[in-house]
Each structure stands twice: as C-alpha cells, then as structure tokens.
N, C-alpha and C positions, 0 to 999 in steps of 0.2 A: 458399449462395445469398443475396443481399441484395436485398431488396425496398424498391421506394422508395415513401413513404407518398405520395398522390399531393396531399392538402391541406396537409400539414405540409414537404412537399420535404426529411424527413429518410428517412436508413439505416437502413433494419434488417435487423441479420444477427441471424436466430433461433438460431444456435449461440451466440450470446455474448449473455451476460444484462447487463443491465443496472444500473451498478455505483451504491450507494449515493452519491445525491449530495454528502451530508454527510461519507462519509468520502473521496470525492474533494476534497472542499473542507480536509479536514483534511491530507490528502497534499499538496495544491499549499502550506497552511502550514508545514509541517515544511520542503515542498523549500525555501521561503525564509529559514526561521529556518536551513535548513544555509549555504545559500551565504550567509548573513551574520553567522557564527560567526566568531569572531575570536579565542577565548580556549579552550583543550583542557576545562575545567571544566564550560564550557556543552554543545559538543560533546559531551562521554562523560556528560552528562545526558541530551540528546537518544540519545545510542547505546542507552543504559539501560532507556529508555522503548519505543524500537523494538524493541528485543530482548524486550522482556517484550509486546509485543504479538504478537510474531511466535510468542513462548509458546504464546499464549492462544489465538489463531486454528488452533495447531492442532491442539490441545486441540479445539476446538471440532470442526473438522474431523473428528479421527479420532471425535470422539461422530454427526455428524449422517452420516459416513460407514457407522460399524456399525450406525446406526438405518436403513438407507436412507434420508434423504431427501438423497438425493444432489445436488438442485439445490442445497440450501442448505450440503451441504459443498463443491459446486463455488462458490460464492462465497465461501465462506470462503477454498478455496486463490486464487482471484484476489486477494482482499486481500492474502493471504501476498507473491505474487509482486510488491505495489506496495512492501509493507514491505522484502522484498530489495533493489530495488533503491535506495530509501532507506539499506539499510543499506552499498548499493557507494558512496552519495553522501557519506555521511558518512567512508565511508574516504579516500576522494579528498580531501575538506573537511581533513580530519585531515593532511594531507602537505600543505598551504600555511602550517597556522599554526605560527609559531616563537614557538618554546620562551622565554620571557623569564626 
C-alpha cells in the first residue's frame, strides 16, 4: 500500500525502507566513474573495490540476520542488490574498452 504524505506530496511505501542517502549518493558516483572508464586498470580497481564491499555487507547481513535485527539485515541486502548491479555495470564497461 503506498500512502501519499498530504504536505510533502511524497510516497511512501512502508515495505520498502528507506535507503541511506549518502550511500545512494556513492552509487550514483561509481555509476559514473564506470561509464567513464576508458583504461581495464581503472576498471578492475573499481571491480575490486565493489567486490569487497559486496564482502562486507554480507558479512554484515548474515551477523544482523542471526541477531534478529532483521530491518537492519534487510538494508544491508538492499545495498547488496545496488553493488550487483554495479557489478553487471562494470562488466558491460569492461566489453567496450580496447585493449591497447
């Protein structure tokens, strides 16, 4: 059910929490530091960096999962799912740039 706040004229859907701003703000930089990768060094630095976050979160996950505090492991798997497809972005990135 999404309910529309009637002062602010925004959405809310109470199933879906609401996602750290700063690390949306980090997502939207990577998505551009990918699509303006030009050289495979910079690329598999970036791949690097995503993979080992994708680690960590869910690391985290399986810890805030077995404590019960399952809102806070359902945000973690949401980050997870932003880093995937980060991670289909940079494959895709990776099939344009030629090999010098």
């Amino acid at each position: 059910a999404v309910v529309s706040t009637q002062s602010t004229g925004e959405n809310f859907d109470p199933n879906v929490s609401t996602m750290d701003m700063e690390f949306l703000s980090d997502m939207m930089d990577v998505n551009d530091q990918v699509e303006m990768c030009e050289d495979r060094e910079t690329l598999e630095e970036l791949r690097r960096i995503n993979e080992a976050a994708i680690a960590e979160l869910y690391v985290q996950f399986e810890q805030h999962f077995n404590d019960k505090e399952l809102k806070t492991a359902a945000e973690r798997l949401s980050k997870v799912k932003f880093l995937l497809q980060n991670r289909e972005r940079i494959e895709q990135q990776a099939e344009f740039i030629i090999p010098r």
